[in-house]
N, CA and C atoms as a LAMMPS dump frame, in Angstrom:
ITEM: TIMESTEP
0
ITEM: NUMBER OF ATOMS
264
ITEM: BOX BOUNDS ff ff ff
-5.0000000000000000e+02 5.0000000000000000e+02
-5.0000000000000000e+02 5.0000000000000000e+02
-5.0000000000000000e+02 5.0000000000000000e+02
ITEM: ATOMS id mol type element x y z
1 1 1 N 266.994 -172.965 -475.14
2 1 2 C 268.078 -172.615 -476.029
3 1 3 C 267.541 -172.519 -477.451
4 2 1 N 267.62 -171.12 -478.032
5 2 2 C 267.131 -171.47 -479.219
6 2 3 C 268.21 -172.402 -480.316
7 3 1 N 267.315 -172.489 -481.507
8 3 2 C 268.082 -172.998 -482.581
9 3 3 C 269.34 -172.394 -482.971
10 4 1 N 270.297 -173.072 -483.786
11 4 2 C 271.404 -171.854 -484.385
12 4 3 C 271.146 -172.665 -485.808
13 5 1 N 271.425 -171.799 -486.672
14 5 2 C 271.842 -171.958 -488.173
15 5 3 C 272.768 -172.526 -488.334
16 6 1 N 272.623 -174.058 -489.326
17 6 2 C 273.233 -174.723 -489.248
18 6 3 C 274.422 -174.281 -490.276
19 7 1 N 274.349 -173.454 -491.332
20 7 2 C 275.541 -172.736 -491.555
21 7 3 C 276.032 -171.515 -491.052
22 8 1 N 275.547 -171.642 -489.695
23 8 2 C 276.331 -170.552 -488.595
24 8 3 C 277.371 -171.539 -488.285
25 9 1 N 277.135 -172.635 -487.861
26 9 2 C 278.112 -173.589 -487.197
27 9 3 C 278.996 -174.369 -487.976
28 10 1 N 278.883 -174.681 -489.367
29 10 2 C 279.655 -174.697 -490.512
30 10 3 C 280.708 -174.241 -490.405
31 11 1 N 280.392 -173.013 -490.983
32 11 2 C 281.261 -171.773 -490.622
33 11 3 C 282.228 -171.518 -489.379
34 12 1 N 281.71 -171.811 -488.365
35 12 2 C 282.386 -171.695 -486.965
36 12 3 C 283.053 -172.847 -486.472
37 13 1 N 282.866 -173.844 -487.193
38 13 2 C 283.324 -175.399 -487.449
39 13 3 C 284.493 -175.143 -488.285
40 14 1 N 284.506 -174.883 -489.441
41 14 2 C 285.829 -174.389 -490.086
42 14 3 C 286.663 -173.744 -489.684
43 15 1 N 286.176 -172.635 -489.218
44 15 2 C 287.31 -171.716 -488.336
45 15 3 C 288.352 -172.071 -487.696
46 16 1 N 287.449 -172.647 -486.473
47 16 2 C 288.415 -173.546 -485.408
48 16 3 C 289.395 -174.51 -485.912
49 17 1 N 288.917 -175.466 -486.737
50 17 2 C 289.685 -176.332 -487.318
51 17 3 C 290.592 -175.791 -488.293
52 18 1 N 290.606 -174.466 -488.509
53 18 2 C 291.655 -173.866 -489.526
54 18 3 C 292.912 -173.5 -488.622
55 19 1 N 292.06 -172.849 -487.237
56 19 2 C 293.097 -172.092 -486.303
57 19 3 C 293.651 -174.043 -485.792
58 20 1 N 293.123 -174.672 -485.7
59 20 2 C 293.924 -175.247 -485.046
60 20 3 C 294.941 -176.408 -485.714
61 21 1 N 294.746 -176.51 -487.274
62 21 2 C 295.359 -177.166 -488.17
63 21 3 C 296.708 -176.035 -488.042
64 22 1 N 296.734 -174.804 -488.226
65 22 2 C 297.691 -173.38 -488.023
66 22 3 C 298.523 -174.269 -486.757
67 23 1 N 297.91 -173.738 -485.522
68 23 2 C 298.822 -173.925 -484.3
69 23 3 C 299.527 -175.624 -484.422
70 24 1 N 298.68 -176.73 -484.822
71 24 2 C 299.712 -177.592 -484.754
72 24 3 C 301.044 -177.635 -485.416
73 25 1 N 300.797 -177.394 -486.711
74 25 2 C 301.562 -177.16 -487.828
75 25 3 C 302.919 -176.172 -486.859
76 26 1 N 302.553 -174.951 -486.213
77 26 2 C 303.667 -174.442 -485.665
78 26 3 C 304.012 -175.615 -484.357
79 27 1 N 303.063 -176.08 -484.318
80 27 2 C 303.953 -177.184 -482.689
81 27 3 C 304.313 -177.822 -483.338
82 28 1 N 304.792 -178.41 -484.25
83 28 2 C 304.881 -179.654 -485.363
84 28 3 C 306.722 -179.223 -485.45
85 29 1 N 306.42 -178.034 -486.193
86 29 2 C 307.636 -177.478 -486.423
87 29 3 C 308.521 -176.889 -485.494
88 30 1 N 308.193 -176.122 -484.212
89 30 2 C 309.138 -175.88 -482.967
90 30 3 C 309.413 -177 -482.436
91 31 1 N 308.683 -178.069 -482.272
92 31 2 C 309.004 -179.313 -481.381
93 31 3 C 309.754 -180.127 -482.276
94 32 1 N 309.707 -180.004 -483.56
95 32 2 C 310.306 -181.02 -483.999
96 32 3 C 311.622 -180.77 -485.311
97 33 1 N 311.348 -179.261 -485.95
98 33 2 C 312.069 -178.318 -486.566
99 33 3 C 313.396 -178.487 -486.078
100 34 1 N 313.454 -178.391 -484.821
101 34 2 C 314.557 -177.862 -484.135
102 34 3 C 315.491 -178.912 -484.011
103 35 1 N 315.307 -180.24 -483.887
104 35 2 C 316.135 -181.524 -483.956
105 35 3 C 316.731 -181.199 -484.948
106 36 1 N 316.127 -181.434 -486.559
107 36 2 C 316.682 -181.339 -487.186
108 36 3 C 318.199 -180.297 -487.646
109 37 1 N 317.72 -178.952 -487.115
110 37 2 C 318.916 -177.984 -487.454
111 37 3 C 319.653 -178.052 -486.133
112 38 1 N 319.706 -178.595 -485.198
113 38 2 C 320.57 -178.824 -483.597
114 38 3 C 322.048 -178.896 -483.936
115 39 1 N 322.734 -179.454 -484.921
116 39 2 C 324.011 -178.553 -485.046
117 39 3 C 324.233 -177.436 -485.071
118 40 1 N 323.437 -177.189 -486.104
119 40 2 C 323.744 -175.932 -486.681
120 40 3 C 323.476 -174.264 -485.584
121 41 1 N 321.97 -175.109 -484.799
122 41 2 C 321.684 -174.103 -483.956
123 41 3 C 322.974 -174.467 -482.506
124 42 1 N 323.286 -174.894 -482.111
125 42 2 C 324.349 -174.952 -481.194
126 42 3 C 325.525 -174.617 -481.613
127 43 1 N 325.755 -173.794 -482.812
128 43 2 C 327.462 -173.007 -482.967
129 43 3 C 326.222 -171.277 -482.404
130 44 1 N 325.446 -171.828 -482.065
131 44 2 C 324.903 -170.213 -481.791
132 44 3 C 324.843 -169.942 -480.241
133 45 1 N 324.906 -169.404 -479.218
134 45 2 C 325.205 -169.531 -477.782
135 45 3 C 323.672 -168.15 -477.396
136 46 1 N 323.331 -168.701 -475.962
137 46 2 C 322.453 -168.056 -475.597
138 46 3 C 322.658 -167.724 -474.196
139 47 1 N 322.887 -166.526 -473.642
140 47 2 C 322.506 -166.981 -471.753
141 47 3 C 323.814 -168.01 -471.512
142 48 1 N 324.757 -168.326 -472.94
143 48 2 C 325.453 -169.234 -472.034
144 48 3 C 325.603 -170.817 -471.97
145 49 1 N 324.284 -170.812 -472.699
146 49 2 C 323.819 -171.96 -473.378
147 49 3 C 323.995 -172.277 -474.763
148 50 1 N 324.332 -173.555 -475.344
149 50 2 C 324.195 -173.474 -476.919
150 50 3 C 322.771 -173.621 -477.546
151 51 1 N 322.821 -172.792 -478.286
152 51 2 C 321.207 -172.195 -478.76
153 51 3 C 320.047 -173.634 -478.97
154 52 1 N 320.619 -174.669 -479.522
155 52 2 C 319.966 -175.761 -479.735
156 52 3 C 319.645 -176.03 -478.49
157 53 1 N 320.083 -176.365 -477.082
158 53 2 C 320.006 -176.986 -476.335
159 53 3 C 318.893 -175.609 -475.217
160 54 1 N 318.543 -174.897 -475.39
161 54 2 C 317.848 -173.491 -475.213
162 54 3 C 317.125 -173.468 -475.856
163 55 1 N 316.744 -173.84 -476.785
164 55 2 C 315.04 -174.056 -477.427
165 55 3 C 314.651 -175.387 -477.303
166 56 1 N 315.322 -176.197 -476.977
167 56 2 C 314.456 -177.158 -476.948
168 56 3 C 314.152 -177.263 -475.446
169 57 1 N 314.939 -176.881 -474.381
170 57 2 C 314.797 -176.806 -473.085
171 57 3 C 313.843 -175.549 -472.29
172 58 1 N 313.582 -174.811 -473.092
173 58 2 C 313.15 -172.893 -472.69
174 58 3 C 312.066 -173.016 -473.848
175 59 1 N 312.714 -171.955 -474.83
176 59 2 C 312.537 -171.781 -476.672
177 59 3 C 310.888 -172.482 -476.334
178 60 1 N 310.692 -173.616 -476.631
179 60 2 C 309.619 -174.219 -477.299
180 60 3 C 308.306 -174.413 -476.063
181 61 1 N 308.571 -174.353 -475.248
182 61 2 C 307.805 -173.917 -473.886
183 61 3 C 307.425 -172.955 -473.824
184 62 1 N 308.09 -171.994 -474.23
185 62 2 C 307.232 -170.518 -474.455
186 62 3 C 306.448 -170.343 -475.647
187 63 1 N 306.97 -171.325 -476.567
188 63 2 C 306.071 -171.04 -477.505
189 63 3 C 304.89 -171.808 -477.374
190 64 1 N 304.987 -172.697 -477.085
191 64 2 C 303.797 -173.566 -476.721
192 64 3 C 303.012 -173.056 -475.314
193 65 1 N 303.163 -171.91 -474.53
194 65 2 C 302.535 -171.318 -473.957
195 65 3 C 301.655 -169.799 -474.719
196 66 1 N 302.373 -169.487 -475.491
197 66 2 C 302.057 -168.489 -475.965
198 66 3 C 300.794 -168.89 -476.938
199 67 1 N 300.806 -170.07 -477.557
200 67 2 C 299.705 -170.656 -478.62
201 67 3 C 299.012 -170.605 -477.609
202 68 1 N 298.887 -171.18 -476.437
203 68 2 C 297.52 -171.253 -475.432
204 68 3 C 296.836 -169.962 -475.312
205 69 1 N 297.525 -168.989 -475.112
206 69 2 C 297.062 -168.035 -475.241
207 69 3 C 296.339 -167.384 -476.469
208 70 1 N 297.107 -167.208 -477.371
209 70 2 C 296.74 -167.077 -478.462
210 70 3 C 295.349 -167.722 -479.003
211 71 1 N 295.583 -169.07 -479.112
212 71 2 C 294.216 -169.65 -479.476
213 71 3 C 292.95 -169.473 -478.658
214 72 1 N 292.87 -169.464 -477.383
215 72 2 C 292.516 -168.804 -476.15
216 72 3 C 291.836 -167.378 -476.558
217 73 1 N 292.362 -166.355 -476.592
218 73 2 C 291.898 -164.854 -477.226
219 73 3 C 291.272 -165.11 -478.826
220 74 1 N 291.849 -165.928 -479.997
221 74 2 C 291.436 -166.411 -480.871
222 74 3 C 289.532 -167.01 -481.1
223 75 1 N 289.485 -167.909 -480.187
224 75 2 C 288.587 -168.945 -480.064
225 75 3 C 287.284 -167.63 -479.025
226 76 1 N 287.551 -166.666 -478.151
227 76 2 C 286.839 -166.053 -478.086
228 76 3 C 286.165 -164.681 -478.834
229 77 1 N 287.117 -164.445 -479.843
230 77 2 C 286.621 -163.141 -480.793
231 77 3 C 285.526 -164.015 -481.42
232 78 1 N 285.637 -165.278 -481.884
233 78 2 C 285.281 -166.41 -483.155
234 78 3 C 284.145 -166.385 -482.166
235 79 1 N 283.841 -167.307 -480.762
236 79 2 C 282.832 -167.149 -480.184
237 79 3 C 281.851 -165.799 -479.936
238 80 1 N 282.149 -164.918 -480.11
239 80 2 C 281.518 -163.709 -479.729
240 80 3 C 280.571 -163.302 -481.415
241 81 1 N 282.133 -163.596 -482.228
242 81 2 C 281.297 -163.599 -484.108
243 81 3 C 280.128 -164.128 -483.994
244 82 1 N 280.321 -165.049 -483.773
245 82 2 C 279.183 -165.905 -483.85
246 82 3 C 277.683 -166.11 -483.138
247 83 1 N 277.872 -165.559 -481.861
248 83 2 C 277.34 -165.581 -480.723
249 83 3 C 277.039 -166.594 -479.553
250 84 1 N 278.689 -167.322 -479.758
251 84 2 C 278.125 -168.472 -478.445
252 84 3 C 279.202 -168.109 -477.272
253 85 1 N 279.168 -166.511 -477.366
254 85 2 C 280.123 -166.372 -475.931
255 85 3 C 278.908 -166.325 -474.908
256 86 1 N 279.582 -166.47 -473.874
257 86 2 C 279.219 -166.829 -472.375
258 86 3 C 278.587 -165.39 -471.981
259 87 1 N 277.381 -165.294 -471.598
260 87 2 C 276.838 -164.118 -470.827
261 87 3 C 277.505 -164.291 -469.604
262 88 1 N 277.978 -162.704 -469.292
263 88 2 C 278.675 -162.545 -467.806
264 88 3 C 277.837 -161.467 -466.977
């Protein structure tokens, strides 16, 4: 394995920890955002459901699937920048 530049990995060290300071910050706020306005979002109706009780049950599951993804496609452009993607 050769060497890497240690401000290759700096760099690629920051990144990650930027994307992933980002995604908590949004799990921070869907998971926990939503308590707070739960009146307000339940005069809103969904499917049938009152909207509060639909994001916190549905709503925030998708979003927290969708970050997997996201960071997922994210974390491999960043790997490829850099060059520690996976030979296939």
């Amino acid at each position: 394995m050769a060497l890497v530049d240690k401000e290759k990995l700096e760099a690629y060290h920051k990144t990650n920890i930027r994307y992933i300071v980002i995604f908590v910050i949004i799990w921070f706020i869907v998971s926990l955002g939503g308590i707070l306005i739960v009146k307000e979002l339940n005069n809103i109706t969904f499917l049938g459901f009152p909207f509060g009780y639909y994001l916190g049950a549905q709503g925030s599951i998708l979003v927290f699937i969708a970050e997997i993804f996201i960071y997922s496609k994210l974390m491999d452009n960043l790997d490829k920048k850099y060059g520690f993607h996976e030979l296939q």
